[in-house]
C-alpha positions as CSV (number, residue, x, y, z in Angstrom):
1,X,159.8,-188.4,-70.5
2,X,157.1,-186.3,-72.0
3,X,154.6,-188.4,-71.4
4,X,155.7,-189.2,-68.0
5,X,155.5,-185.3,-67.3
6,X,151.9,-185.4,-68.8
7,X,151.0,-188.1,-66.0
8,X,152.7,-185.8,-63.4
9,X,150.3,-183.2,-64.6
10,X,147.7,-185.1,-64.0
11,X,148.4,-186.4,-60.8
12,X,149.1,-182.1,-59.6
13,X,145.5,-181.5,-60.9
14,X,144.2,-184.6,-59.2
15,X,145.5,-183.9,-55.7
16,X,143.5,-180.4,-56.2
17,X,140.4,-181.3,-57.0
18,X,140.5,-183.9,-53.8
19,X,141.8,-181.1,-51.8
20,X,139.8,-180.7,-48.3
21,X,137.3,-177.9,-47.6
22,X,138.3,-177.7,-44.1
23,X,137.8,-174.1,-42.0
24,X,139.6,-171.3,-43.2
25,X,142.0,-170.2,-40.1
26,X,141.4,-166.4,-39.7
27,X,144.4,-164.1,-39.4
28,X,145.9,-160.6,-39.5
29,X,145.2,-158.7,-42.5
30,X,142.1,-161.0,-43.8
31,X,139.3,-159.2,-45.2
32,X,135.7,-160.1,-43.8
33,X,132.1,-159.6,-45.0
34,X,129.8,-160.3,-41.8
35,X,126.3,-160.6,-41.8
36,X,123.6,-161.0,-39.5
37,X,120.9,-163.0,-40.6
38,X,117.7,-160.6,-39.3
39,X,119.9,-157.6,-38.7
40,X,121.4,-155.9,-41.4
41,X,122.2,-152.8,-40.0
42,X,125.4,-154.7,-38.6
43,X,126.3,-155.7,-41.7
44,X,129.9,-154.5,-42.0
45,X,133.1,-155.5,-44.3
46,X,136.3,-155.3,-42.0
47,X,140.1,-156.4,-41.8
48,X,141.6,-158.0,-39.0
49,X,144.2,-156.2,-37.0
50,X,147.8,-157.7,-36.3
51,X,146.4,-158.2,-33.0
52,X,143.9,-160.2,-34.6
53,X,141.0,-158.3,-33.6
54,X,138.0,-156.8,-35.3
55,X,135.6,-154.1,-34.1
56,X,132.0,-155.4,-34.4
57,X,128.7,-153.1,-33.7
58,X,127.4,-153.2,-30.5
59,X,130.2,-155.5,-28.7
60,X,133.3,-153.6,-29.7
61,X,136.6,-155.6,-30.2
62,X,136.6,-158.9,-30.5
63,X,139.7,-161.3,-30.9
64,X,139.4,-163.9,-33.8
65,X,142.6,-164.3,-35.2
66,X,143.3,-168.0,-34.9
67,X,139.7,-169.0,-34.8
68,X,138.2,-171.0,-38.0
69,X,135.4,-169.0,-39.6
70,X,132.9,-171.2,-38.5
71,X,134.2,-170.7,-34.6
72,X,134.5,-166.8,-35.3
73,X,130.6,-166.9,-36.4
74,X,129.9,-168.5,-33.1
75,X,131.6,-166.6,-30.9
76,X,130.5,-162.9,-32.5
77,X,127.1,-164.5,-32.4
78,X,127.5,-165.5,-28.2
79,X,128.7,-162.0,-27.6
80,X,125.2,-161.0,-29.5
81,X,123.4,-163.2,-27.1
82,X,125.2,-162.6,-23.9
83,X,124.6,-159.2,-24.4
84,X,121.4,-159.1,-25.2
85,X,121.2,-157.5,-27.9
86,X,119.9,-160.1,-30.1
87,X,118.0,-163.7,-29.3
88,X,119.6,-166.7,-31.7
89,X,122.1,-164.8,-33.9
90,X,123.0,-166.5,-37.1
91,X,126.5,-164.8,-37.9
92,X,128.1,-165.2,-41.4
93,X,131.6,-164.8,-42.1
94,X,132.4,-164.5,-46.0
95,X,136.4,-164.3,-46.3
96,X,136.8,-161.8,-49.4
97,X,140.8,-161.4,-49.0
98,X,143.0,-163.9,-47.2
99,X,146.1,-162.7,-46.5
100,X,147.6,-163.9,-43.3
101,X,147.3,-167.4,-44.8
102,X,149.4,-167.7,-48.5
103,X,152.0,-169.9,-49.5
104,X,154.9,-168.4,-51.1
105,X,155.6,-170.9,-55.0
106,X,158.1,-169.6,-56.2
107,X,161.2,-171.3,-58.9
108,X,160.2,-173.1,-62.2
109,X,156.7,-173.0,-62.0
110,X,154.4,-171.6,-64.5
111,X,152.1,-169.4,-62.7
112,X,154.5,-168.5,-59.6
113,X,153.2,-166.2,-56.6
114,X,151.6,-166.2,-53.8
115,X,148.4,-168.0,-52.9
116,X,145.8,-167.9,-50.4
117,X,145.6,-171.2,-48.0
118,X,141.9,-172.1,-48.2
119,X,141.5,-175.0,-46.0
120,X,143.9,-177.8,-45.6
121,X,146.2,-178.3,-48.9
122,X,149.0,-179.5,-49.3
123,X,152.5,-179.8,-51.3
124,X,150.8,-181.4,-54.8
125,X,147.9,-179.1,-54.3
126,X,149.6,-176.0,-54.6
127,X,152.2,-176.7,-57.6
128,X,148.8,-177.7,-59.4
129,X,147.4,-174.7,-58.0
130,X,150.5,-172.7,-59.3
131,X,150.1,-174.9,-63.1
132,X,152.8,-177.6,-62.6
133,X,156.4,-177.6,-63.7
134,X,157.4,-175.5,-66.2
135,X,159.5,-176.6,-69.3
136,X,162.9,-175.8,-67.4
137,X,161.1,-177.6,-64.3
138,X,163.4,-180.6,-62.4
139,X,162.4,-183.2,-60.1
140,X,163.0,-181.7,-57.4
141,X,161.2,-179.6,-54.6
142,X,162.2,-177.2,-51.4
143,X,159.9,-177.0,-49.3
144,X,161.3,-174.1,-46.5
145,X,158.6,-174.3,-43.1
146,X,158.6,-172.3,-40.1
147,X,157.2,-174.4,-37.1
148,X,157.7,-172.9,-33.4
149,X,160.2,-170.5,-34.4
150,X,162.4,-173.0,-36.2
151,X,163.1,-173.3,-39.8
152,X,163.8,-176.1,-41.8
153,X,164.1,-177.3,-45.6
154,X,162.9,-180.5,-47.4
155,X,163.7,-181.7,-50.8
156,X,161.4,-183.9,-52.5
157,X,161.6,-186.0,-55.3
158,X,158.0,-185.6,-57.0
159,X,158.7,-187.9,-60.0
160,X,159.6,-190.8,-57.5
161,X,157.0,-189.6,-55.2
162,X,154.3,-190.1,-57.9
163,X,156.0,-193.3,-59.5
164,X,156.1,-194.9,-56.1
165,X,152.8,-193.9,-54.9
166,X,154.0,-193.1,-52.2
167,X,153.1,-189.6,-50.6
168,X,154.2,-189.6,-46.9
169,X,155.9,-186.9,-48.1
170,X,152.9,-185.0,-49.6
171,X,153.1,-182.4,-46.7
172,X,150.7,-180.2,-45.2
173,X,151.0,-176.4,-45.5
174,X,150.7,-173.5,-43.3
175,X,151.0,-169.6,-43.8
176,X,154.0,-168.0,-45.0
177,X,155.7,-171.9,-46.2
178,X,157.4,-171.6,-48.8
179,X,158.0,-174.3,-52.1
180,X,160.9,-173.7,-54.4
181,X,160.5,-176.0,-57.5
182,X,164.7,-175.9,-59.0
183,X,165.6,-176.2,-62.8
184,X,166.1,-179.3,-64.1
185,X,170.1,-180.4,-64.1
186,X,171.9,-179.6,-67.3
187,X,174.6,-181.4,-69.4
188,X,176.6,-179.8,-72.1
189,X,178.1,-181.0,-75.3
190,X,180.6,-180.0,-77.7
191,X,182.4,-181.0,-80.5
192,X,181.6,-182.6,-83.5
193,X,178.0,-182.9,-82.5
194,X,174.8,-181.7,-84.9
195,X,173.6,-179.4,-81.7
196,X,176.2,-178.8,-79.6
197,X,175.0,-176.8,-76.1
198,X,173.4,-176.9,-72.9
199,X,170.2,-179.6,-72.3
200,X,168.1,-181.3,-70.1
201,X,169.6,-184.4,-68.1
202,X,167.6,-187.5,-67.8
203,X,167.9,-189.9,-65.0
204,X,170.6,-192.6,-65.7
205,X,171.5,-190.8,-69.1
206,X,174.1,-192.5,-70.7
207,X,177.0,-190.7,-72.8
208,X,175.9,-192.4,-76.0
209,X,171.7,-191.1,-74.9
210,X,173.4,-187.6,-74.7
211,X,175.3,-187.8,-78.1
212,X,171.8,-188.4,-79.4
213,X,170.0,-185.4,-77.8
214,X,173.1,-183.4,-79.6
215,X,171.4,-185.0,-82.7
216,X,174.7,-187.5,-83.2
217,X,177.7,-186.9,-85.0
218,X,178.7,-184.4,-88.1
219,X,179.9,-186.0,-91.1
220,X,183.5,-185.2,-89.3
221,X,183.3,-186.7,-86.2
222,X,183.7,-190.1,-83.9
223,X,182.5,-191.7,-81.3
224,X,185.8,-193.0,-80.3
225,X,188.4,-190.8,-77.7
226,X,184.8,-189.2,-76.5
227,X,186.1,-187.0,-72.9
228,X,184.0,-185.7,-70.3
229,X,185.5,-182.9,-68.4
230,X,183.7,-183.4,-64.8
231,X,184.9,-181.3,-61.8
232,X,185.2,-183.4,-58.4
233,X,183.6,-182.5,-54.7
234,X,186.7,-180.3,-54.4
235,X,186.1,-178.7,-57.6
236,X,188.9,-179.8,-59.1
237,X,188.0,-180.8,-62.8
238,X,188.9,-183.6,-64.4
239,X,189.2,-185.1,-68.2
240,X,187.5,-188.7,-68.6
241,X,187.5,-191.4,-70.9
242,X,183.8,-191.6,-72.0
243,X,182.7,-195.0,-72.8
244,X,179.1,-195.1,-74.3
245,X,177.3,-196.3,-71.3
246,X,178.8,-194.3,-68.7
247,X,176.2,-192.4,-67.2
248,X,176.3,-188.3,-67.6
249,X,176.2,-186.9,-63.9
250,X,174.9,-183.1,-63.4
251,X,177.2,-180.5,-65.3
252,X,179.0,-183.0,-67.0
253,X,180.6,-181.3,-69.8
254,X,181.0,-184.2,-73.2
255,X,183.4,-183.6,-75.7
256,X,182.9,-185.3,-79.1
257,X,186.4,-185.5,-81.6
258,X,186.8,-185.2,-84.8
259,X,188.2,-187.5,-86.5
260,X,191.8,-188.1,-88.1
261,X,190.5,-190.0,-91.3
């Protein structure tokens, strides 16, 4: 499994470095540096308002939010021109603070925060962006998205995601989504074990896998009359015979006897 995480790694840092440079989508609260080439007394640095407008020297207010950068530079520069205050502008729009455009990463994740969306990126960009899966990282990832006033949640598996090569489900991200990696499920084990407490569990983990990650027996106990106390989708728990291949479902709780000779 280690190694398995290492190639998950790898495939995170992958998907960022092939990310797409496409046009930054201007918003409220993004901080500009604009420039015009020729002209710098209208150099200014300025933030966008929540009505997504900026004041620029000598055409006043003008609305950008929503505009790429590169459609921002031309229209700034064709209010220039139409009003005639300067022939050919070349307007450049540097982006020092992006704010209406982040991504909320939040959960098991080793660098977790909020970051800016700089282009097009999507779902494996931004958990490499945030450093991958921590140690108590799962499988599993919520990702919550706001589209047209609605709000919805998908989980998805990265490990078979990544195993399958298969990433329909890859998603692309907008402002303000939000990606909730969730701890890894747990097992516990008692008993007559070397290590008895709370760990990982594996997919398809079998009683006799999880005696071993409780480093096996003491010198007192046995394999045999093994129990798993599991509760049910009412929550009502029960007490199991646990045969050695049974697999170990999320909470499972294995008890290990001692034994009577």
């Amino acid at each position: 499994m280690k190694r398995f995480a290492m190639w998950i790694l790898a495939a995170l840092a992958l998907a960022a470095g092939s990310a797409s440079g496409a046009d930054v989508t201007l918003g409220a609260g993004d901080v500009l540096k604009i420039s015009v080439y020729g002209s710098p007394d209208l150099g200014l640095e300025t933030r966008v308002s929540e009505a997504g407008n900026i004041t620029f020297p000598l055409v006043g207010a003008v609305a950008i939010g929503g505009l790429p950068v590169s459609a921002a530079e031309k229209k700034i520069g064709g209010l220039l021109e139409s009003g005639g205050f300067i022939r050919k502008a070349q307007v450049n729009i540097i982006v020092t603070a992006m704010q209406s455009q982040q991504i909320s990463v939040l959960g098991q994740i080793n660098r977790p925060g909020r970051y800016p969306l700089e282009g097009r990126r999507s779902l494996m960009d931004m958990l490499a962006q945030a450093g991958g899966f921590n140690a108590d990282g799962g499988d599993m990832v919520s990702l919550i998205r706001k589209r047209n006033g609605v709000t919805t949640k998908d989980t998805i598996d990265i490990v078979e995601m990544v195993r399958n090569g298969d990433f329909t489900r890859d998603f692309d991200l907008a402002g303000n989504d939000v990606i909730y990696v969730e701890r890894a499920p747990r097992f516990y084990i008692y008993g007559e074990v070397q290590r008895p407490g709370a760990f990982r569990l594996e997919r398809s983990m079998t009683v006799l896998q999880a005696l071993s990650v409780g480093g096996g027996l003491t010198p007192r106990g046995t394999e045999r009359g093994m129990r798993i106390k599991r509760r049910d989708a009412a929550g009502v728990l029960q007490v199991l015979d646990a045969k050695h291949d049974d697999v170990v479902q999320v909470d499972d709780v294995v008890y290990v006897k001692e034994s009577l000779f």
